[in-house]
C-alpha positions in Angstrom: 13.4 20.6 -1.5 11.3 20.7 1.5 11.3 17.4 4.0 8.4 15.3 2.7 6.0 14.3 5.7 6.6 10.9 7.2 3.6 9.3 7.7 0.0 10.8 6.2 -3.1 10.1 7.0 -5.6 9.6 4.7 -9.3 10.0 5.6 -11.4 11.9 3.2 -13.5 9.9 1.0 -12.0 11.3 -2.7 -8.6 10.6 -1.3 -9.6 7.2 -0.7 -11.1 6.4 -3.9 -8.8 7.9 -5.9 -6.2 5.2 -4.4 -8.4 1.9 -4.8 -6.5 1.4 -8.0 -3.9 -1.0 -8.6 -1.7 0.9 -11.0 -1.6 4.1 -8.4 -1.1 1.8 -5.4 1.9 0.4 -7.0 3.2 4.0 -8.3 2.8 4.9 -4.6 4.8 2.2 -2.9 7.3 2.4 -5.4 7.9 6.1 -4.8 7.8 5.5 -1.1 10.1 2.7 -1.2 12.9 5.2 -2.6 11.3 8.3 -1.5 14.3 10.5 -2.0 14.6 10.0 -5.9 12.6 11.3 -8.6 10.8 9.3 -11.2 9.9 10.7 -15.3 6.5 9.8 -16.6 8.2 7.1 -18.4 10.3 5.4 -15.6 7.4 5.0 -13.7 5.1 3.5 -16.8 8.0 0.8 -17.7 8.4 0.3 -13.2 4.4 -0.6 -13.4 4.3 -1.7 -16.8 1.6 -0.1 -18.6 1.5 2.3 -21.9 3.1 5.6 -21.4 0.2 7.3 -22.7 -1.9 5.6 -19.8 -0.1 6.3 -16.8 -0.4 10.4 -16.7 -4.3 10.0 -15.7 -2.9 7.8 -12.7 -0.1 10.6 -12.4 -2.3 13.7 -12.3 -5.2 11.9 -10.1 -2.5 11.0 -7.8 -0.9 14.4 -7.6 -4.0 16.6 -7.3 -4.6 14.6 -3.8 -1.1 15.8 -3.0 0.1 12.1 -2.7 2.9 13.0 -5.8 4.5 15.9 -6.1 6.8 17.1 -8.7 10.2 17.6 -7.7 11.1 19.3 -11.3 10.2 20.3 -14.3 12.5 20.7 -17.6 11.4 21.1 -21.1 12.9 18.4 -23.8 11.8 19.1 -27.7 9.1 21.9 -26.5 7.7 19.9 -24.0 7.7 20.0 -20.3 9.2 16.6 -18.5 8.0 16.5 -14.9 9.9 14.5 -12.1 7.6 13.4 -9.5 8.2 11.7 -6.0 6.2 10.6 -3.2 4.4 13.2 -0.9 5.2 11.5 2.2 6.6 8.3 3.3 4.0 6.2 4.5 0.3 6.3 4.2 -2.1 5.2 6.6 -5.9 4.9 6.5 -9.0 6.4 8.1 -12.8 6.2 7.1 -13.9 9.4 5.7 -18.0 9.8 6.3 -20.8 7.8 4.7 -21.3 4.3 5.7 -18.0 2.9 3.9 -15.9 5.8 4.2 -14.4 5.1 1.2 -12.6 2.4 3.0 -14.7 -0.3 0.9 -12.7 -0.1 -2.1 -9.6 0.4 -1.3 -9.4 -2.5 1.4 -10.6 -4.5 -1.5 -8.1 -3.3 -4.0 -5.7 -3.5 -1.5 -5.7 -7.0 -0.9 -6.1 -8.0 -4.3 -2.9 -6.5 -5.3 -1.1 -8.6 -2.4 -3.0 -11.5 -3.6 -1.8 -11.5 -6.8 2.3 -10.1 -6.2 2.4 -13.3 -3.2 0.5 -15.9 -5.7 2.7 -14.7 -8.8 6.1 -14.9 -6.5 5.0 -18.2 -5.5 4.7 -19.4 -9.4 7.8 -17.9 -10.7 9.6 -19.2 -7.7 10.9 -16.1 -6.1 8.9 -16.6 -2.8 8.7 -19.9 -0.9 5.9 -20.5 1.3 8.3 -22.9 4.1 9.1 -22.9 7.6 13.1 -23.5 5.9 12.8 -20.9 3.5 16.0 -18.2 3.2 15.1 -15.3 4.9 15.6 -13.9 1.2 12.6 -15.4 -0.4 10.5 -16.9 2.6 6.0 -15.3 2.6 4.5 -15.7 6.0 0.4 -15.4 5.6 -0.7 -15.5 9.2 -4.4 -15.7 10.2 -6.2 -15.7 13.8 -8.7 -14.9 15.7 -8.9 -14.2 19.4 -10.8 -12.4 22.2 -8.8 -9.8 23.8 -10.3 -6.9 26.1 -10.1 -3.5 24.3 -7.2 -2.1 25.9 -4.6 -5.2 25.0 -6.2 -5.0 21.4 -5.1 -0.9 21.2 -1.9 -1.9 22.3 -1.2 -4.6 20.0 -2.1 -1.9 17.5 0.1 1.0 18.7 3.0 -1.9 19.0 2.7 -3.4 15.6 3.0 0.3 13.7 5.6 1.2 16.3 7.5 -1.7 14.7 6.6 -1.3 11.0 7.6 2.4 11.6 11.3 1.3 13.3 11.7 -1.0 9.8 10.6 1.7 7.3 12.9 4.4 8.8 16.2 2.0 8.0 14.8 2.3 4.4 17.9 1.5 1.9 16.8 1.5 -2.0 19.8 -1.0 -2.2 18.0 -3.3 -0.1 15.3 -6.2 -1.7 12.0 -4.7 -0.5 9.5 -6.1 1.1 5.4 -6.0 1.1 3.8 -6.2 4.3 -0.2 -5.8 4.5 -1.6 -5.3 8.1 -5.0 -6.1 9.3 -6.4 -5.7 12.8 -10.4 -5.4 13.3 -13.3 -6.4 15.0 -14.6 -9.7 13.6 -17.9 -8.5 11.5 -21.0 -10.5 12.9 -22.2 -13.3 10.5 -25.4 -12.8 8.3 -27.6 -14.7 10.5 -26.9 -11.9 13.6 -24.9 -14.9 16.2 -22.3 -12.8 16.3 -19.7 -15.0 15.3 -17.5 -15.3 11.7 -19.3 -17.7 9.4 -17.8 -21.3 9.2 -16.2 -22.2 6.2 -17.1 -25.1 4.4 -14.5 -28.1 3.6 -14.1 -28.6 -0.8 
């Protein structure tokens, strides 16, 4: 089998789309969290928990963008079992052209999936949100907005992924894993034009 790319960028706008799906997102991070195995049809559909017969549409999408490929193929009772397993071992993001880029959903899709894995940790008691926590089970949600000229904000940027990149490289199946969503922008001027993020107000 040929090395898989490590990191691919993702930029054209069907790519994109085809990813702002929950069920596909999670498919992807699982087979990049254990990118050297391969997963059945099935395996991946109980991993994810939906109906076998609803997870080849996810399958196919995925692997006609090239972000799955099949590793093998045997044929079991006439028909043809395919193994799949990520196309590369991270994926990073990049707007493709048109005013969203394609970006729009998948931030959006994206974020609700962390949402809702942190909010149902939290209620089954698998993740603590405390300074004391065990490393084990501890969630930090950090949020924060400062002015920085241009050239300390690229850095911050080529530091954090330089880090995320050191982490992911140690990657052992054996190991709990661990979600980590990144955000780093400009903050978007509020409605009225001043420039500055809306306030929010106190319930």
């Amino acid at each position: 089998m040929e090395p898989i790319p490590s990191r691919r960028v993702v930029q054209d706008v069907g790519t994109l789309k085809a990813l702002a799906d929950p069920i596909r997102l999670t498919v992807l991070e699982l087979t990049m969290s254990d990118h050297r195995r391969s997963w059945t049809a099935k395996e991946l559909a109980s991993a994810v928990r939906v109906p076998p017969t609803k997870i080849y549409y996810h399958l196919n999408t995925l692997e006609q963008h090239g972000l799955l490929e099949v590793r093998t193929t045997r044929v079991i009772n006439g028909i043809i079992e395919k193994h799949y397993g990520a196309g590369q071992k991270m994926l990073s993001y990049e707007s493709g052209p048109g005013p969203s880029g394609g970006m729009d959903e998948l931030i959006a899709a994206m974020i609700d999936q962390v949402r809702d894995n942190i909010v149902a940790g939290i209620r089954s008691g698998e993740i603590v949100a405390a300074r004391d926590a065990p490393d084990e089970t501890r969630v930090i949600v950090s949020h924060a907005i400062s002015s920085v000229p241009p050239a300390q904000a690229g850095e911050f940027r080529r530091r954090l992924l330089e880090l995320v990149e050191e982490f992911h490289d140690g990657n052992d199946p054996a190991n709990p894993s661990y979600q980590l969503l990144i955000a780093l922008h400009p903050v978007a001027s509020a409605p009225n034009g001043s420039g500055k993020p809306a306030e929010l107000d106190e319930q």
